[in-house]
Structures are given as structure tokens and as C-alpha cells.
C-alpha positions as CSV (number, residue, x, y, z in Angstrom):
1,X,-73.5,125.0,-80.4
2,X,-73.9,122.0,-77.8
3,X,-73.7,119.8,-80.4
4,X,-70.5,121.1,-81.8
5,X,-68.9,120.9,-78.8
6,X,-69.9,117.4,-77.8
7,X,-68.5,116.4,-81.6
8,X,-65.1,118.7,-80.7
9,X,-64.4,116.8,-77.3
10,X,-65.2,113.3,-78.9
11,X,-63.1,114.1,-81.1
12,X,-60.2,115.1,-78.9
13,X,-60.5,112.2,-76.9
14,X,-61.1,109.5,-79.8
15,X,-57.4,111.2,-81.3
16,X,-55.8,110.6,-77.5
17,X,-57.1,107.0,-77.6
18,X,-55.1,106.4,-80.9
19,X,-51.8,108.4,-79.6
20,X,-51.7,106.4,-76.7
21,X,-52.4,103.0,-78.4
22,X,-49.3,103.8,-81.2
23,X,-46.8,104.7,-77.7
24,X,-48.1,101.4,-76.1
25,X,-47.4,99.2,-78.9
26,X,-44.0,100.8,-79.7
27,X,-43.2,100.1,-76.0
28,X,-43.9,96.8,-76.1
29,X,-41.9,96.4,-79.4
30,X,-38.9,97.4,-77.6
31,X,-39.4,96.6,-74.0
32,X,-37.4,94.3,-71.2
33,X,-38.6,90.6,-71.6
34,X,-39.5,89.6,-68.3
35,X,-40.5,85.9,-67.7
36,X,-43.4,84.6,-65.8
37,X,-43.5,83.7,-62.6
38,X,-43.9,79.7,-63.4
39,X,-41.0,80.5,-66.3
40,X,-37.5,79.1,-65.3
41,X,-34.9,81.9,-65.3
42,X,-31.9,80.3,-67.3
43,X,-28.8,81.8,-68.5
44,X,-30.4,81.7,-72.0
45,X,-33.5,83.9,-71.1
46,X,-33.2,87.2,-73.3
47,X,-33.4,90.0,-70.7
48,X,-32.8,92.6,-72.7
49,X,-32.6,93.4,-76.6
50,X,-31.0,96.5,-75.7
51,X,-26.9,96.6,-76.7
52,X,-24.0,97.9,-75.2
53,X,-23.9,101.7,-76.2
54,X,-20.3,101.4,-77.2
55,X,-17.0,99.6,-77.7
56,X,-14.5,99.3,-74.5
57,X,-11.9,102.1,-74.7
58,X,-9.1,100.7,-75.8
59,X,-5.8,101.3,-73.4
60,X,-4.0,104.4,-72.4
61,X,-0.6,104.6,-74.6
62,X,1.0,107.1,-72.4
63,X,2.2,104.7,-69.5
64,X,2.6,107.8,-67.5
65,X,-0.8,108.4,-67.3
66,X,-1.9,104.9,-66.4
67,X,-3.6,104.3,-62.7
68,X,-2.9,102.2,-60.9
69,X,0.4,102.9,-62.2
70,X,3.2,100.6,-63.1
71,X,5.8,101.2,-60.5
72,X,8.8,101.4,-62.8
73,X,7.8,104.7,-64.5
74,X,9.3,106.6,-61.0
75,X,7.9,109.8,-60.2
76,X,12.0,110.5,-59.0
77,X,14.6,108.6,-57.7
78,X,15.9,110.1,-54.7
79,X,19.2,109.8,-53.4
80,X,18.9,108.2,-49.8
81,X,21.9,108.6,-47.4
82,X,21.6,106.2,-44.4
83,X,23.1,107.8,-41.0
84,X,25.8,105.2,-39.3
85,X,25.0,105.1,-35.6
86,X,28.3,104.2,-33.2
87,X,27.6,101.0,-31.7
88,X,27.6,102.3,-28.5
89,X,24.5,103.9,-28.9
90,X,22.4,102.2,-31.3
91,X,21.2,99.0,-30.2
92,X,22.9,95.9,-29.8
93,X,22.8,92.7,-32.4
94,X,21.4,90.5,-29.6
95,X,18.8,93.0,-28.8
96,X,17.5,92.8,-32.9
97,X,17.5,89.4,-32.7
98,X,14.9,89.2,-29.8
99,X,13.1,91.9,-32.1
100,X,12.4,89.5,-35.1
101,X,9.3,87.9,-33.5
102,X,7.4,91.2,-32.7
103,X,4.9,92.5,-35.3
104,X,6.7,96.1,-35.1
105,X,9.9,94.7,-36.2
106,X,9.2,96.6,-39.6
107,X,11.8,99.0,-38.6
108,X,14.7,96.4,-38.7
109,X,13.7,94.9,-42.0
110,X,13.2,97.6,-43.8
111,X,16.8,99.2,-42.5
112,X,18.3,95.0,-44.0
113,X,16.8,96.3,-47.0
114,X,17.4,99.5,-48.0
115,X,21.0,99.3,-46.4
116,X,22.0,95.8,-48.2
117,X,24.6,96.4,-51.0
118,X,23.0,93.6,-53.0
119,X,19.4,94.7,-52.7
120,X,17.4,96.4,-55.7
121,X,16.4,99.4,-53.4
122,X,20.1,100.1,-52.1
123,X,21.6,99.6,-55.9
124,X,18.4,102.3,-57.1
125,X,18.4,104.8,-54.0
126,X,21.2,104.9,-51.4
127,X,24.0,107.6,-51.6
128,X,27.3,107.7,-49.8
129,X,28.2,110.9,-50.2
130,X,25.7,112.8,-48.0
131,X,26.2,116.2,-49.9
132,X,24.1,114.8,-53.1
133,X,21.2,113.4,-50.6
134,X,17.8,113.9,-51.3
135,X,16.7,112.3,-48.1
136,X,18.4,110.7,-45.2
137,X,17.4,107.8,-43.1
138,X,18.0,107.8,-39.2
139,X,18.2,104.3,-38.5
140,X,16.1,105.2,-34.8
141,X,14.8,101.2,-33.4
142,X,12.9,102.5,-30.8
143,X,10.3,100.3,-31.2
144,X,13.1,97.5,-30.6
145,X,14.6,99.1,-27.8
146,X,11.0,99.0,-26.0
147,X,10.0,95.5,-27.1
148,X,13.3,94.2,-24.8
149,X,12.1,96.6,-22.1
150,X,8.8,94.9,-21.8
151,X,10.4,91.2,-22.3
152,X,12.4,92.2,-19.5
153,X,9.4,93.0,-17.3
154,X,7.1,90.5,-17.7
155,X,5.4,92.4,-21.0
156,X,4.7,95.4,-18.6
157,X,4.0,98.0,-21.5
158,X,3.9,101.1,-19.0
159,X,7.8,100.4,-19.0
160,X,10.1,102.6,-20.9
161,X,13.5,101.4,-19.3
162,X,14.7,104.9,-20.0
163,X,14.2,105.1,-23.9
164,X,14.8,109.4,-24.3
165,X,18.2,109.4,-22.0
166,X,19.7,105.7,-22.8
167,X,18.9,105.7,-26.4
168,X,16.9,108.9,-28.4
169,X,18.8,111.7,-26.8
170,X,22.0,110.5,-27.7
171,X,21.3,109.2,-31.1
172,X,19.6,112.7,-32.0
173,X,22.8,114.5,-30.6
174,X,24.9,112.6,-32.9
175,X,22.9,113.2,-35.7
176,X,22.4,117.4,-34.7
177,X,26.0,117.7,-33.2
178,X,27.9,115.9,-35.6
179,X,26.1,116.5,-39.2
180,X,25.2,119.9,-41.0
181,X,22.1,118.3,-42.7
182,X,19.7,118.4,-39.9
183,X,19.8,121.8,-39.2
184,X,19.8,123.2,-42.7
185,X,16.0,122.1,-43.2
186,X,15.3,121.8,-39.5
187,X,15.1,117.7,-40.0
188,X,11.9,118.1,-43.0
189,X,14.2,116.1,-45.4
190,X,14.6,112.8,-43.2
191,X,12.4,110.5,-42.3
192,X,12.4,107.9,-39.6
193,X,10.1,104.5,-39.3
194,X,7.7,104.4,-35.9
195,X,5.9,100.9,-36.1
196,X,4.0,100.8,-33.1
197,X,0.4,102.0,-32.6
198,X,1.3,104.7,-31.0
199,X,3.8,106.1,-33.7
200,X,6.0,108.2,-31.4
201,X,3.6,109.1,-28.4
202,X,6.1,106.5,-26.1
203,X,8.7,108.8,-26.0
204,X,9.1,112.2,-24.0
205,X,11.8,113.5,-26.1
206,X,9.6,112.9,-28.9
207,X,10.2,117.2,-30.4
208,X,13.8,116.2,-31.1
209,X,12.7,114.9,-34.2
210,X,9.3,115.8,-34.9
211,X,10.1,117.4,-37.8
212,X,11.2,114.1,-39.7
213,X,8.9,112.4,-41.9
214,X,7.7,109.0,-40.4
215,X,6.7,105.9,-41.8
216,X,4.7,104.4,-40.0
217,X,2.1,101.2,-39.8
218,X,-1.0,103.1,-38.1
219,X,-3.0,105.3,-41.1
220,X,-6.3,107.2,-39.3
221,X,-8.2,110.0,-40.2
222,X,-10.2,110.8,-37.4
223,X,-7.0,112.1,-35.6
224,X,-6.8,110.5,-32.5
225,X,-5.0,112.2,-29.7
226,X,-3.3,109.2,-28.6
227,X,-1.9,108.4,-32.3
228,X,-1.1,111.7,-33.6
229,X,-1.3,110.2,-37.0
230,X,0.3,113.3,-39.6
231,X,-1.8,113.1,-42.5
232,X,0.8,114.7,-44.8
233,X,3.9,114.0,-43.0
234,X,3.2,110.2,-42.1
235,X,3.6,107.3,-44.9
236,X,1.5,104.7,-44.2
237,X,3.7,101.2,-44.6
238,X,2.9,97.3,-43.9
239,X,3.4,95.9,-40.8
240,X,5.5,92.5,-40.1
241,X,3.8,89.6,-39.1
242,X,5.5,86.8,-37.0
243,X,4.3,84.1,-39.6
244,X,5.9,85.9,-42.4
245,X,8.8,87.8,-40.2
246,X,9.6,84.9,-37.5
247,X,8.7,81.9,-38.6
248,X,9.3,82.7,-42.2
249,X,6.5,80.1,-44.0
250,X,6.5,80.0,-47.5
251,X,3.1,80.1,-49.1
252,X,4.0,78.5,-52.1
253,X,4.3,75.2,-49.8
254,X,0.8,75.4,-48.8
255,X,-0.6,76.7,-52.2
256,X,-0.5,76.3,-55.8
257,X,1.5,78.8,-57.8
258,X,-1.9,80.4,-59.2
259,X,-2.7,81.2,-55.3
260,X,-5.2,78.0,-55.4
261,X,-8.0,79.7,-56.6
262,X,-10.3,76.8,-56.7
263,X,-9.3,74.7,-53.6
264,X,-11.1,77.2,-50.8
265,X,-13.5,75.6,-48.9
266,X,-13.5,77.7,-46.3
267,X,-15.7,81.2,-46.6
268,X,-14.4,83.4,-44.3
269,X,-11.2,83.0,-41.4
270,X,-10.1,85.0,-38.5
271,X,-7.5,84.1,-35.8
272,X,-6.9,87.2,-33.1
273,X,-8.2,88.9,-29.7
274,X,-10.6,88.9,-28.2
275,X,-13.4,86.4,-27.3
276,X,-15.1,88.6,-24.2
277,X,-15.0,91.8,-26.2
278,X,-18.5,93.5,-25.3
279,X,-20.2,95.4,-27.6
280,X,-19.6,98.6,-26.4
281,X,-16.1,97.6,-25.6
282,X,-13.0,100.5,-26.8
283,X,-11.2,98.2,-27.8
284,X,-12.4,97.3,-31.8
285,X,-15.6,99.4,-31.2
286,X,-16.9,96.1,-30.5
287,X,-16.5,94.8,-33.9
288,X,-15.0,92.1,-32.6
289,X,-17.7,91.4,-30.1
290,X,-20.0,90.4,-33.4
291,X,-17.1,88.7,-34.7
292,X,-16.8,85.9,-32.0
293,X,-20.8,85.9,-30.7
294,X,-22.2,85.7,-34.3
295,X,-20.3,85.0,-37.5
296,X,-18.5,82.4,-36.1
297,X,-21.6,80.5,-34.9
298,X,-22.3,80.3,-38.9
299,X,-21.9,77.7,-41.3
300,X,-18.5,78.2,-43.7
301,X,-16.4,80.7,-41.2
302,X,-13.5,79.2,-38.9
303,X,-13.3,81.9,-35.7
304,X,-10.8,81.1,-33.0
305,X,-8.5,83.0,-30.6
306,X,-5.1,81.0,-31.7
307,X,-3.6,78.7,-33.9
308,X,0.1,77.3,-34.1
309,X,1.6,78.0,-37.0
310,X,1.3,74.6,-39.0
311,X,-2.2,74.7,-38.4
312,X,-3.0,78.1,-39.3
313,X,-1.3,78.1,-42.4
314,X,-2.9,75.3,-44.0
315,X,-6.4,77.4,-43.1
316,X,-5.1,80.2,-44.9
317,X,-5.0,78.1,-47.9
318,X,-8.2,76.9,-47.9
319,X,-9.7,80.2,-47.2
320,X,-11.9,82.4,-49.6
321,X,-12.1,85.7,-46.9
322,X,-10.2,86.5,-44.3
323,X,-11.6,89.2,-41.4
324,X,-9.3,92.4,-40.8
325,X,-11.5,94.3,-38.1
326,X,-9.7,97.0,-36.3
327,X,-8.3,96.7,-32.5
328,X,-6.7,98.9,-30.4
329,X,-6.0,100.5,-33.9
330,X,-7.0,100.4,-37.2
331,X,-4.7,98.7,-38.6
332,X,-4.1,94.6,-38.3
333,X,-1.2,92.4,-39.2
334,X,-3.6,89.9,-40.7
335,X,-3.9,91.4,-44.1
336,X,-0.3,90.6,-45.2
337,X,-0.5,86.9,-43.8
338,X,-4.4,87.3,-45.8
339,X,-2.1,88.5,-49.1
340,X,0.7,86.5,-48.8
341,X,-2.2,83.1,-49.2
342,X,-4.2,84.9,-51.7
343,X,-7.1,85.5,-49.3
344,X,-9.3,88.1,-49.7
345,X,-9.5,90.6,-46.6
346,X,-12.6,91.8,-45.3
347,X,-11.5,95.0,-43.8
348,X,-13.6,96.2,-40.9
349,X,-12.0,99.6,-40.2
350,X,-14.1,103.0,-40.1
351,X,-11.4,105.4,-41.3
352,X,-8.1,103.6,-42.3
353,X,-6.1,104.9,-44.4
354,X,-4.0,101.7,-45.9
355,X,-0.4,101.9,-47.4
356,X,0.1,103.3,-50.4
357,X,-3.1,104.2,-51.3
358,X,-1.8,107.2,-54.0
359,X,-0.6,104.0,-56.0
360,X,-2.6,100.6,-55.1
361,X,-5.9,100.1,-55.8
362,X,-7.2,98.8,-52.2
363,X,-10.8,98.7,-53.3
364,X,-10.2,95.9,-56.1
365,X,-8.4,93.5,-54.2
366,X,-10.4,94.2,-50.3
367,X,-14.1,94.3,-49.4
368,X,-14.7,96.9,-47.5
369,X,-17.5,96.5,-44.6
370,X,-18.5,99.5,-42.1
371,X,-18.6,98.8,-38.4
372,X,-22.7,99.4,-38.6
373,X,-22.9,96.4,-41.2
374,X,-20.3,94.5,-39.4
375,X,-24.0,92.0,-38.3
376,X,-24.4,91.3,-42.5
377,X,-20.9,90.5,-43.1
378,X,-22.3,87.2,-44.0
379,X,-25.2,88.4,-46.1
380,X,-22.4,90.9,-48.0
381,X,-20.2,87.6,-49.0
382,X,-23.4,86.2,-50.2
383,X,-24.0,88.9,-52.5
384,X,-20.8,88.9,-54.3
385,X,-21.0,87.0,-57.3
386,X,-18.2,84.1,-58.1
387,X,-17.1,85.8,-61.0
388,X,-16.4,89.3,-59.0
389,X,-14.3,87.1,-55.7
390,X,-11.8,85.6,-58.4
391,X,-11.0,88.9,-60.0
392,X,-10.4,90.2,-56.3
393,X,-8.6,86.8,-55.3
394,X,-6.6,87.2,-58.4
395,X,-5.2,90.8,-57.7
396,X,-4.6,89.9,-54.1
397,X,-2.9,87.5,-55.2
398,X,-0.6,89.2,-58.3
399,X,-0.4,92.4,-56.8
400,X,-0.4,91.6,-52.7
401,X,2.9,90.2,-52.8
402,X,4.8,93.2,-53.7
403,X,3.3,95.0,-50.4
404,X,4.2,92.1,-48.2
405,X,6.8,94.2,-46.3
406,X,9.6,91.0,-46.3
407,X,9.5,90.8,-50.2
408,X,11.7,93.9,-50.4
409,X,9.0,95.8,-52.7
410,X,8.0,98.7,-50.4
411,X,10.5,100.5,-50.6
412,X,9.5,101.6,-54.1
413,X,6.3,102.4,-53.1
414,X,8.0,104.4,-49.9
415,X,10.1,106.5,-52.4
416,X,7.5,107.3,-54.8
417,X,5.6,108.9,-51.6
418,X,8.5,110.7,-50.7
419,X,8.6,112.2,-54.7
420,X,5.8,114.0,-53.9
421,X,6.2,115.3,-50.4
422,X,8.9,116.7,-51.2
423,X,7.8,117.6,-54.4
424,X,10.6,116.3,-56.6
425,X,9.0,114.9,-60.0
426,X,11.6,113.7,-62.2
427,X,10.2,110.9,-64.2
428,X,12.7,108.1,-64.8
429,X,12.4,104.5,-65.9
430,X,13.7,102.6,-63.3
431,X,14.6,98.4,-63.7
432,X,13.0,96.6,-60.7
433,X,14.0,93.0,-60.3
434,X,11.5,90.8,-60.3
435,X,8.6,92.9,-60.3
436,X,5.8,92.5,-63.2
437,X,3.2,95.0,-63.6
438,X,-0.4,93.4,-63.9
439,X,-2.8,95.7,-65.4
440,X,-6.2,93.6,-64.1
């Protein structure tokens, strides 16, 4: 009986050896080729044997269905009616033109825009007769108002040279007192732009038209008191930028008309505040603290405080990465200079929400670092092959320039925002002059 059982478990384990032997060698048959360590790893050493499990799908017919979508295939088209404001209470010519510098000046060039007979977005959305409007625009330039407030005392921002009595409360009379349209929806059908960081926290009189939908250049979603930012009642738009805005450069003068995607010698820019930010510093969460006491000691990145305009410019084109770290907001006006050169941003920003987002596809045109990696910004870039930058620098490139707010593009993305706050989807085919529709 010993015996037997001896013979039985020799048995066993002589019929385990073989089973193991046959899944070893059919392993190896089919197994990873992995070179030796004193091997040179070349672009022709087989990794792999294994094959791609299937064909690429081929594209969606439907162009309806398509994201990011092509902006021609409207979700609506609204009919906007644009409230004329006397001239004796909305402000004066010669107080816009000291407005054109300022990086909240948004709300003046969007107005030239949408309000130009000749433009695309006036010829696609703007209705005289107020009794077919979908929306309607007050044309409020408070932002304006309270940039020649500060001029005029020394750039004091505590100033408010009487904003609610001199210039909202009479302009929201008009509007209330003189029109039927605000109080049959109690103001949720018109919208207003608030570029300032602060959205409409400046003004006291600010419930006179809460209701309004704003657009405004601050997205945040960890709804800060001092911002207020509306998640759902808020569209996020671009800011102006005085290179763009004020001293109106032309990129194409600095860069090819591919966006010079080979001539970059230059890994990563910034120009901005602050130097003497600490660490634990409010202002940027310290980002910016890391910004100027460590990346820009490193070899490739250009850091500085200021630059004129000439000089800057011709950094921009030579630039691979440009830094977009948050300030006293989120949000920073280098990204559209960044897009209007073909640079790709590096956007250092816990929380932002970015214009448009419903219909542009940040993630393939930005790099995204969080403030607790902002130390291996460096190390990131490093990691990002040459092959992944240039399709990133190519979509920033094809695709940025239509949400550089002076191209006269954002208003299509503003409408299509609108189409689905107030619900209105009625899909039309729209002709948009000028605009192409890259599918990268």
C-alpha cells in the first residue's frame, strides 16, 4: 500500500513537470522580446510580435454627432437685439478709447462686433425688431467706466467714482422703464459681459441685473466669495490682451504661415508678476513663487517680469511652451498672446474652467500641470515625446485662432452656449466666413 502510493504521487508530480514545461515553452513562443542590457535599443528592435487588435474606426458620417464639433452645424441661431443707450448715459467715445489698452476691454470689442453691420456675427444673429428676439444684449461698459476711474486716481482700484448712480442705475432704468422685455422674464433672456476678475462684485447696485446671463473672463469652480462665478448662468469668454487689443501685432510678421513649427528654440516662456511672490503667498497660491526661484534658473526657459513689445514678440516665436499659472484669478491673458504664436500653454490653474469648454477640446491643444507638480514642470516637458508637442502645437495653432477674442470668432461659440441655456435646439447650417473646421 506504501508502495502504491509512492508510485501515485511520482506520478502526479512527473505529469505537473511536463504541464508546466509545454506552458513555458508556449510562453516563450509568444512572449515580449526584450534586449539585453549590453543590446542597443534601436528603432528597429522587435518589441512586440503582438498586432493591433483592430482596424481604426473609420469617421462619424453624421456631422451632428461629431466632437469636437464643427461650429457651422448651429445648435440654433438666436435672434440677438442690441439695446441703444442715449449718449448721455452710456459712456463717452473718449472714455473707450482710453479703454483699448486694458486687458478687460473685452466688453468694447465684442459690442464692435456683434453690432457691426458688416460683420459675420451681426449679418447671422442681430435683430431690429425686438419683438422676434431670442436674446438681448445690454451694452453695460462698466468695466470701462472703472478703468478711467482708476486712471484718474493714480490706479487707486478702491475707487468707484460713483459707478451705481452716474452710470448702472440709469442705464438699468432705461432698459426697465422704457422696454417691456425685461420684466416679462425678470431679465433671464439677456445677457451682459463683466470682464474683470471680479465679474460684478464692484458694483452695489449689482441686484438690478443679476438675473442677466453674463459673459464673463473668470471660469472657477471652487466658488469663491469674492468672484461669485455662476456656474450655469456665466459663459466663460477670452480675455483681451494689450499686445493683441492695443498694440495690434500681427503674428504672421514674426512667424511662418504653418505657426513655425520647427524654428523654437526656446522650451518654455513666461512674462508677468511677480518676482517676490512667497510660497505661501494668496496671490497665485505661490505658483509663481516656483516659477521665478526655480524654473527660470534652468537651462531652455526665458522668465522675466517685462518685455516691450518688439522684444516679446519675437520670444513668442521662438517659443515651444508658454506658462499660464493663475494670479489673483485663475484665469491669465497670456494664453491668447500663447495661441495667437502657436505656443503651447502650460496651464497652472487648480480648477479653471476655460472658454468654451462644451465645444473646444482644451486638453489637446494645453498641458495641464497641478499646482502640487508645479516643482516638475520641467521634468513633465521632458516626458512629452516630439511627436505628441507638434500635434498639440499644430491644434493651437489651427484651432487657437478662432478663440483669440479680436478675430471675431467667439461669438459663435458665445451663441452656441446660449442654445443650450436657454434650451433652444434648432439645428441649422450656418456659413461662417473664413472659418475651416480641422478635424486633428
Amino acid at each position: 500500500m506504501d508502495k502504491f502510493k509512492l508510485f501515485t504521487i511520482s506520478a502526479f508530480c512527473i505529469l505537473g513537470l511536463i504541464i508546466l514545461y509545454q506552458q513555458l515553452n508556449q510562453m516563450q513562443q509568444t512572449s515580449i522580446v526584450i534586449p539585453n542590457e549590453s543590446e542597443e535599443l534601436t528603432e528597429h528592435t522587435e518589441l512586440t510580435t503582438l498586432k493591433p487588435a483592430a482596424s481604426p474606426l473609420p469617421p462619424i458620417q453624421d456631422k451632428w454627432r461629431v466632437w469636437p464639433p464643427d461650429i457651422r452645424y448651429a445648435i440654433c441661431r438666436p435672434k440677438i437685439y442690441i439695446y441703444e443707450i442715449p449718449s448721455d448715459i452710456q459712456i463717452s467715445d473718449h472714455k473707450k478709447q482710453r479703454c483699448t489698452g486694458s486687458n478687460y476691454n473685452a466688453e468694447l470689442i465684442l459690442f464692435d462686433q456683434l453690432s457691426s453691420p458688416n460683420s459675420s456675427p451681426h449679418n447671422l444673429y442681430v435683430t431690429e425688431n425686438p419683438e422676434e428676439a431670442d436674446l438681448f444684449y445690454i451694452p453695460f461698459f462698466g468695466s470701462c467706466y472703472l478703468f478711467n476711474c482708476w486712471i484718474n486716481n493714480e490706479w487707486n482700484q478702491t475707487k468707484r467714482c460713483q459707478v451705481d448712480s452716474v452710470y448702472l442705475e440709469p442705464l438699468m432704468n432705461y432698459i426697465i422703464q422704457n422696454f417691456d422685455y425685461w420684466n416679462k422674464t425678470n431679465g433671464m433672456n439677456h445677457f451682459m459681459i463683466h470682464p474683470m476678475d471680479s465679474s460684478d462684485s464692484y458694483y452695489e447696485k449689482k441686484e438690478m441685473f443679476q438675473n442677466a446671463i453674463y459673459l464673463t473672463i473668470v471660469g472657477d469652480k471652487r466658488n469663491l466669495d469674492n468672484q461669485k462665478f455662476r456656474r450655469y448662468n456665466n459663459i466663460v469668454i477670452p480675455s483681451a490682451t494689450p499686445i493683441l487689443n492695443a498694440h495690434n501685432v500681427n503674428p504672421l510678421k514674426y512667424v511662418d504661415e504653418n505657426g513655425n513649427p520647427f524654428g523654437r528654440d526656446i522650451k518654455g516662456l513666461f512674462r508677468g508678476c511677480c518676482a517676490n511672490v512667497n510660497a505661501t503667498d494668496v496671490y497665485s497660491d505661490g505658483i509663481r513663487h516656483v516659477i521665478f526661484n526655480g524654473l527660470k534658473r534652468l537651462p531652455g526657459w526665458d522668465i522675466e517680469e517685462h518685455s516691450d513689445t518688439e522684444e516679446y514678440s519675437k520670444l513668442l516665436a521662438r517659443s515651444k511652451y508658454g506658462l499660464t499659472p493663475s494670479g489673483w484669478t485663475l484665469d491669465t491673458t497670456r494664453i491668447w498672446e500663447y495661441f495667437a504664436f502657436g505656443v503651447v500653454p502650460i496651464v497652472i490653474a487648480d480648477g479653471i474652467i476655460e472658454p468654451f469648454e462644451d465645444d473646444i477640446d482644451w486638453d489637446s491643444m494645453i498641458v495641464r500641470v497641478r499646482r502640487s507638480d508645479v516643482h516638475r514642470v520641467n521634468e513633465i516637458l521632458d516626458s512629452i515625446s516630439e511627436e505628441e508637442y507638434q500635434k498639440k502645437r499644430e491644434r493651437v495653432w489651427l484651432i487657437g485662432k478662432y478663440l483669440v477674442i479680436n478675430n471675431g470668432y467667439a461669438w459663435h461659440f458665445i451663441v452656441r452656449s446660449f442654445c443650450r441655456m436657454l434650451n433652444i435646439i434648432k439645428q441649422k447650417l450656418i456659413d461662417i466666413e473664413g472659418y475651416t473646421y480641422y478635424s486633428i
